[in-house]
Structures are given as C-alpha cells and as structure tokens.
C-alpha positions as CSV (number, residue, x, y, z in Angstrom):
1,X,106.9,96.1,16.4
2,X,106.5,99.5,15.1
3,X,103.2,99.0,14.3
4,X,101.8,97.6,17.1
5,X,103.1,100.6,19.1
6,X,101.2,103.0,17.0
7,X,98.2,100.7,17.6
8,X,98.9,100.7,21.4
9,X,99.0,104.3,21.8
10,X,95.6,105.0,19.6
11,X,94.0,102.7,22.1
12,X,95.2,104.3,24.7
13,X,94.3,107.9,23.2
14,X,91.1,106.2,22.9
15,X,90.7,105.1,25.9
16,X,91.6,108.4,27.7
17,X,89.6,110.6,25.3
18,X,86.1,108.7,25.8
19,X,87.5,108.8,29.7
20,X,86.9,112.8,29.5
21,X,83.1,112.1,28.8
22,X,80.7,111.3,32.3
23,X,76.8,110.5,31.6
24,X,74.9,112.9,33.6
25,X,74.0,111.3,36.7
26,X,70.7,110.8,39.1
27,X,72.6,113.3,41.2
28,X,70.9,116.6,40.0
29,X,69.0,118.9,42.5
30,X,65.5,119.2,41.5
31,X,64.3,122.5,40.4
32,X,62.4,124.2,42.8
33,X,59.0,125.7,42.0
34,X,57.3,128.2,44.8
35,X,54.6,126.4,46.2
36,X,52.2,129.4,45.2
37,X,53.0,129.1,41.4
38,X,51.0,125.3,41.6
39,X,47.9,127.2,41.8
40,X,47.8,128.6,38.5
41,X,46.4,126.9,36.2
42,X,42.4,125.5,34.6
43,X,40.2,124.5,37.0
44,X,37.0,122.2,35.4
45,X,34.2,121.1,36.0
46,X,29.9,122.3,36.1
47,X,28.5,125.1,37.8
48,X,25.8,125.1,40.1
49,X,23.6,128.0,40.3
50,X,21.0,128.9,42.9
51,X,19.1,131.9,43.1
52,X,15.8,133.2,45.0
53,X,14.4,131.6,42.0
54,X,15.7,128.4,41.7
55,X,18.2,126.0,43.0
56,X,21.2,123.9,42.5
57,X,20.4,124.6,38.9
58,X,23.6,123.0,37.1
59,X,25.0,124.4,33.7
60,X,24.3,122.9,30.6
61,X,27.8,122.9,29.4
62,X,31.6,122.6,31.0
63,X,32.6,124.7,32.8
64,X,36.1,126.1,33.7
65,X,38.1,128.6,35.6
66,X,41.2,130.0,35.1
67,X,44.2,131.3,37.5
68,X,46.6,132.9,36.6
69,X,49.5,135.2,38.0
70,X,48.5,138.9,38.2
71,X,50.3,141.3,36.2
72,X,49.7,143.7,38.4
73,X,50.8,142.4,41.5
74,X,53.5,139.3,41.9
75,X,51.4,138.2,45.0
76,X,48.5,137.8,43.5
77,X,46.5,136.4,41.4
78,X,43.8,137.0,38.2
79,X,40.9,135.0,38.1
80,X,38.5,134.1,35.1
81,X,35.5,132.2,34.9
82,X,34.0,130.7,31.6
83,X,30.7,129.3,31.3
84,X,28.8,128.9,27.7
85,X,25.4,128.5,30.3
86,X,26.5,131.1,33.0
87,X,28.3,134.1,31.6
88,X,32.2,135.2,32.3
89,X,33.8,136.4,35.0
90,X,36.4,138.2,36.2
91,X,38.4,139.0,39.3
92,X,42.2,140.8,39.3
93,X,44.6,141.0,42.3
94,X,43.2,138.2,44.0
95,X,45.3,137.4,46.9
96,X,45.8,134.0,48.3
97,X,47.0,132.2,51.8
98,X,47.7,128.8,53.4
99,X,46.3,127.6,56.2
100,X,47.3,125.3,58.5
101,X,46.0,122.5,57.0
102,X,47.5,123.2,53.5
103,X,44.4,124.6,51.9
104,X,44.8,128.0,50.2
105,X,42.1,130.3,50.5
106,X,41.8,133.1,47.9
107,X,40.8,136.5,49.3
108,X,37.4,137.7,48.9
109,X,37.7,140.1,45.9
110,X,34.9,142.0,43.9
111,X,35.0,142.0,40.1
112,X,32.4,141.8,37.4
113,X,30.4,138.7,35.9
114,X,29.0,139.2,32.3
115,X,25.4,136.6,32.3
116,X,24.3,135.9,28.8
117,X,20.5,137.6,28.4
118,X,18.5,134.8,26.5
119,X,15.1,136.6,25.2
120,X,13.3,132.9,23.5
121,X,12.4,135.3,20.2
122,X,16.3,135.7,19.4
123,X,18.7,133.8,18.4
124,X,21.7,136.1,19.2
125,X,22.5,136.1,22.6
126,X,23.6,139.2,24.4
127,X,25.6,139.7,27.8
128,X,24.8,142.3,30.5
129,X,27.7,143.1,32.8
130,X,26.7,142.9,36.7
131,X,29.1,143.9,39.4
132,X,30.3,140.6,41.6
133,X,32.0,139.2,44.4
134,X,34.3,135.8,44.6
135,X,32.8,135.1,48.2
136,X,35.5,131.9,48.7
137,X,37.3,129.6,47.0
138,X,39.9,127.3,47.9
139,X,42.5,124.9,46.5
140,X,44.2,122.1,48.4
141,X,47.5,120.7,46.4
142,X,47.2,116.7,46.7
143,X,50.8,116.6,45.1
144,X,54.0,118.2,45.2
145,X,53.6,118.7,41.1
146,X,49.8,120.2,41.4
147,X,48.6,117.6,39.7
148,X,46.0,116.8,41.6
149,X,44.1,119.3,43.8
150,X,40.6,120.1,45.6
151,X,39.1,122.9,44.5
152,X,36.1,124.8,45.0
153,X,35.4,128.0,43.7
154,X,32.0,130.4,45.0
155,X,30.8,133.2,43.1
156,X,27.7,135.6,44.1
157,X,26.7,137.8,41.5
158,X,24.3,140.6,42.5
159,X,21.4,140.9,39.6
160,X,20.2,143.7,41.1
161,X,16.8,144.2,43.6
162,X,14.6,142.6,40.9
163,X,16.6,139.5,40.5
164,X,18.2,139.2,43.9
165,X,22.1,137.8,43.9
166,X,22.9,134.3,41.7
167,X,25.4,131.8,43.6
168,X,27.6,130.0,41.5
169,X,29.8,127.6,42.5
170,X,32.3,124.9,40.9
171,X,33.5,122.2,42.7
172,X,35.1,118.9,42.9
173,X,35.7,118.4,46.5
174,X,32.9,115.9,46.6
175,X,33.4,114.0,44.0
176,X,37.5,113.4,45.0
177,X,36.4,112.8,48.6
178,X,34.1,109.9,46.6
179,X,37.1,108.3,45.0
180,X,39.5,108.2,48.1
C-alpha cells in the first residue's frame, strides 16, 4: 500500500511540474517595423542611358542600387549606385515622403557619379568624377514585409558643356505592371 502511495504522489508531482510549462502561443504581437525602414535595401536591375548622343542605351552588365539609412541624419537616407558599364554613384541625406497613393518619393538631392573613362588603347580603366543630381526616384511597397516593390530610380549626370548631361535610369515598374 505503501508503495503505491509513493507511486501516486510522483505522478502527481509529475503531473503538476510539466503543468508549470505552457508552449508559446499564436498570441504574440507582431513586431512592428516603421514603414520607412522597408525602403532600405538593393534595388536591381539594368540601366538605361540616354544622352545628346545616344539613346536608351542599356548597360552591359547588372546593375544595382543601394539604400540605406543615413548616418547623418535618422530621416534620411544614403544612396549608392553600382554599375560595371555606368560608373558609381553617390547621394547622402536623401530625404523621402509618401504620397497619397503610397509611393515614396525621394527628394531631389545632388551628389557625385564617378563614369568609367574607356580610351580602346588601354586595358585599365580609369574613372572621372562628375558632379550629379538624383532628379526622381520612387518606390511603392507592394507588401507589408517589402518584399515586393516598384521602383524607379533617375539619375542626370552633367558631363560637362562638351558632353551635355547623361540620363540614367533603373527601373522595374514596367516590367511588374507586365506580370500583374
């Protein structure tokens, strides 16, 4: 009798002990991320170029941009383009807002654009830096995560009098409008 006593109580110590331990449940409130953060992040795809010399001349290699948050301003935002074909830009304190129709629209902001220099004789290829202006670009948040957005980026960079002011743009509004 004894022992079944003992037995009954180390069940019910058991029993009481795994009682104390609860699974989490679905119950959790979801982290909340400012919309504005969403917009950091690579942008890809190929950029078009168009000049007083030629036109909707694409690159020859992919192309990407990067946002991220400024260090100098927690309001704002740093901008860098990379293009093997194009050059590299970049564009600090860029400030963004919402419209009415969700799309954010990044301030127009000058910065500076560094275009490779291809002589045909040499192999090396050197970079000259030209001053430049992000003329628009926009990004509309298709999901809550920022998974999948519409972006379109437009860049002039002025050459100077001789070569006049190269567009540059990267997009992929089009082609998502395509697939919906």
């Amino acid at each position: 009798m004894k022992r079944y006593t003992i037995m009954t109580l180390m069940v019910i110590a058991v029993t009481a002990t795994t009682m104390m331990f609860t699974a989490c449940g679905d119950d959790d409130d979801p982290v909340s991320v400012p919309e504005e953060s969403l917009l950091i992040g690579l942008y890809d795809g190929t950029i078009m170029g168009n000049s007083p010399h030629f036109s909707n001349m694409p690159s020859t290699s992919p192309d990407t941009i990067i946002v991220t948050a400024s260090a100098e301003n927690s309001a704002a935002f740093d901008i860098e383009i990379r293009s093997a074909f194009w050059g590299n830009g970049t564009f600090s304190n860029v400030a963004a807002a919402k419209d009415n129709n969700g799309v954010w629209h990044f301030n127009e902001t000058e910065g500076t654009f560094n275009m490779p220099k291809r002589t045909p004789s040499v192999t090396e290829i050197t970079y000259n830096s030209y001053p430049a202006t992000l003329s628009a670009a926009e990004v509309q948040l298709l999901s809550t995560d920022g998974s999948k957005k519409l972006y379109s980026f437009n860049v002039d960079v002025n050459l100077g009098e001789r070569a006049g002011i190269y567009s540059l743009s990267l997009t992929n509004i089009e082609a998502d409008a395509a697939a919906n």
